[in-house]
C-alpha positions as CSV (number, residue, x, y, z in Angstrom):
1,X,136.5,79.4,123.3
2,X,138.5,82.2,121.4
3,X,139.4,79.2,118.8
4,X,135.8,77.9,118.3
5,X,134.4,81.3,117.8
6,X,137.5,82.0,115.0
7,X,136.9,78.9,114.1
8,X,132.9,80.0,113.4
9,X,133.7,83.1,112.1
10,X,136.2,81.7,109.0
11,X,133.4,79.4,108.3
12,X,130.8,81.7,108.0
13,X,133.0,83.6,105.9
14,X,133.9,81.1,103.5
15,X,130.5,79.5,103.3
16,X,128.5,82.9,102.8
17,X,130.6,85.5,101.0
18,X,132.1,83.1,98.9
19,X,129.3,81.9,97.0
20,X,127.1,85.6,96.5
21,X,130.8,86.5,95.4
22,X,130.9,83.4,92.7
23,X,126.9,84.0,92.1
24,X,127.4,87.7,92.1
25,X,130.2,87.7,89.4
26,X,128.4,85.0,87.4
27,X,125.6,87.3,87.1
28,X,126.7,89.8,84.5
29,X,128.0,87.2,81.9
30,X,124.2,85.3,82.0
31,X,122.5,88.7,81.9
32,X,124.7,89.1,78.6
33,X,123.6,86.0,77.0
34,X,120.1,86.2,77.9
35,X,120.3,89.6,76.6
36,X,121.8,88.0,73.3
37,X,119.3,84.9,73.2
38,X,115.7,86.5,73.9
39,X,113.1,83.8,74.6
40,X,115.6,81.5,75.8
41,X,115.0,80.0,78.7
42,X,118.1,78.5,80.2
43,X,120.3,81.9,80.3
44,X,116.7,83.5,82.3
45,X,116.8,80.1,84.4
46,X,120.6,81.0,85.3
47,X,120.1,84.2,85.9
48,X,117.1,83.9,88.8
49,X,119.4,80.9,90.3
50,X,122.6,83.2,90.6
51,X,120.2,85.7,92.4
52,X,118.3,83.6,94.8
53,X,122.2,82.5,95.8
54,X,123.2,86.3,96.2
55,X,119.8,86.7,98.3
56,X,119.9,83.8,100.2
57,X,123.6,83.6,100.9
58,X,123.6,87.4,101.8
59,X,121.3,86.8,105.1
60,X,122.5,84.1,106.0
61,X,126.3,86.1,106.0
62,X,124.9,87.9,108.9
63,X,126.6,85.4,110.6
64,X,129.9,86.6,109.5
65,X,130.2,90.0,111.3
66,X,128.2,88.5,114.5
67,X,130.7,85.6,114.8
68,X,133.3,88.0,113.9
69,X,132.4,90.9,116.8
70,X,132.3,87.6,119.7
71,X,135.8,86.7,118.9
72,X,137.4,90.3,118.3
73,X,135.8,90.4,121.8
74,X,137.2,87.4,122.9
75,X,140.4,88.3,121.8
76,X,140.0,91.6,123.4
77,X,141.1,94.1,119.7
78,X,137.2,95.6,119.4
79,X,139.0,99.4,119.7
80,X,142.3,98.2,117.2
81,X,142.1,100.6,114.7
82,X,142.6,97.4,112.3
83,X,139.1,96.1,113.1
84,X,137.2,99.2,112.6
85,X,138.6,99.6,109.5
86,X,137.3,96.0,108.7
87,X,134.1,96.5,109.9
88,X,133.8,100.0,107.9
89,X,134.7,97.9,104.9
90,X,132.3,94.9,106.0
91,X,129.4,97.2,105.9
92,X,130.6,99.0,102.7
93,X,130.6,95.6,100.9
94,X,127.3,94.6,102.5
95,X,125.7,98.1,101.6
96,X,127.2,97.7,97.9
97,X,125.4,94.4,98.2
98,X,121.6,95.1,99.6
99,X,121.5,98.8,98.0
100,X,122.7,98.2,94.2
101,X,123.7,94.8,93.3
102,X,120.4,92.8,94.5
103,X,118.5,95.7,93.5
104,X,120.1,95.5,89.8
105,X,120.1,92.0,89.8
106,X,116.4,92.3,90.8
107,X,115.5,94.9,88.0
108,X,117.7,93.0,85.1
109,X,115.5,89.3,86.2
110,X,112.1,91.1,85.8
111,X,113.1,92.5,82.2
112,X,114.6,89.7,80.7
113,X,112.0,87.5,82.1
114,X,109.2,89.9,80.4
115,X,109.5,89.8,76.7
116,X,108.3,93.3,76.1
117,X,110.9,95.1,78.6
118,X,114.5,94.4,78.5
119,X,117.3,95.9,80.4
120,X,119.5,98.8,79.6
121,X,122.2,97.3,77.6
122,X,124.4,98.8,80.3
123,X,123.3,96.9,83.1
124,X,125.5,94.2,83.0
125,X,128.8,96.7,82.6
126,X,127.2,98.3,85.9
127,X,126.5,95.0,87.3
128,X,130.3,93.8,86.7
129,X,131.8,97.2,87.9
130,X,129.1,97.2,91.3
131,X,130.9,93.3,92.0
132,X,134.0,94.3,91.3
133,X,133.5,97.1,94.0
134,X,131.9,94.6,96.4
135,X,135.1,92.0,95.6
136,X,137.9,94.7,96.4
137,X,136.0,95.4,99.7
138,X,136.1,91.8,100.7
139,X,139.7,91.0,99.6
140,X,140.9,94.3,101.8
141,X,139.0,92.9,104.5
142,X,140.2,89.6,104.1
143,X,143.6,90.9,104.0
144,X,143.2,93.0,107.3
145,X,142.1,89.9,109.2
146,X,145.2,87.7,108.0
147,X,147.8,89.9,108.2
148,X,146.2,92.4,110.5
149,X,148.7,95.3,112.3
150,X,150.2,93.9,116.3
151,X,149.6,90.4,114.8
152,X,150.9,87.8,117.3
153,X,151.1,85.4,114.8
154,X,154.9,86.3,113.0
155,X,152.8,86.0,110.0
C-alpha cells in the first residue's frame, strides 16, 4: 500500500505543480508582450489561458499534500523533522500561490483586457520575482523528499 500511495503522491506532484510552475513562469513574459502590443488579442488570449492553468491546476494539487500525509503515515516519518520542514515549505509555496501570484495574475488579466486600464509596468518584474519564490520553495521541497535525512534508500 505504502508503494501505491508514493506512487499517487509523485503523480500528483508531477501532474499538478508542474504545469501552474510552467503556466506560472510563462505568465510574466505574455503580460510583457501584451503590455507591448495593446489591442492585440493573442498575447491577452495567452495570458487568461496561463491563468485558468495556474487556477485549475492549483486545486486540483490539493491532492499532493493529502496523498503526501497517507504515505508519510504509512511509512510512519509524520514527526521527522524532514517532513515538517516540507510541509512548512509546501504551504509557503501554496500561500505564495493563492495570496499573490493568482491574485496578480488576476489584477494584470482584467487591465490588459480593459483598454482604458493597464497594469503597473512593474507587475510583471513582481510577477517573475513572486514565481521565482514559489519555484525555490518547490525545488527545496522536492529535494527534501528525494534525498530526505535517515533515508533507507543509500541514495
Amino acid at each position: 500500500m505504502t508503494k501505491f500511495l508514493l506512487s499517487l503522491h509523485v503523480l500528483a506532484a508531477v501532474l499538478t505543480v508542474g504545469p501552474v510552475t510552467v503556466a506560472a513562469g510563462m505568465f510574466p513574459r505574455s503580460l510583457r508582450q501584451a503590455l507591448g502590443s495593446p489591442g492585440d488579442a493573442e498575447p491577452v488570449s495567452t495570458l487568461g489561458t496561463l491563468h485558468r492553468i495556474c487556477r485549475v491546476y492549483a486545486a486540483i494539487g490539493v491532492a499532493v499534500p493529502l496523498f503526501g500525509f497517507a504515505t508519510a503515515s504509512s511509512l510512519g516519518v509524520l514527526g521527522d523533522v524532514w517532513l515538517i520542514v516540507s510541509i512548512l515549505l509546501t504551504a509557503g509555496a501554496a500561500a505564495v500561490l493563492a495570496l499573490w501570484i493568482l491574485p496578480a495574475q488576476e489584477t494584470a488579466l482584467d487591465a490588459v483586457r480593459q483598454p482604458a486600464a493597464s497594469p503597473h509596468p512593474r507587475a510583471a518584474r513582481q510577477l517573475a520575482a513572486l514565481t521565482g519564490v514559489f519555484n525555490l520553495l518547490w525545488a527545496t521541497v522536492t529535494v527534501l523528499m528525494i534525498v530526505r535525512p535517515g533515508s533507507t534508500t543509500g541514495a
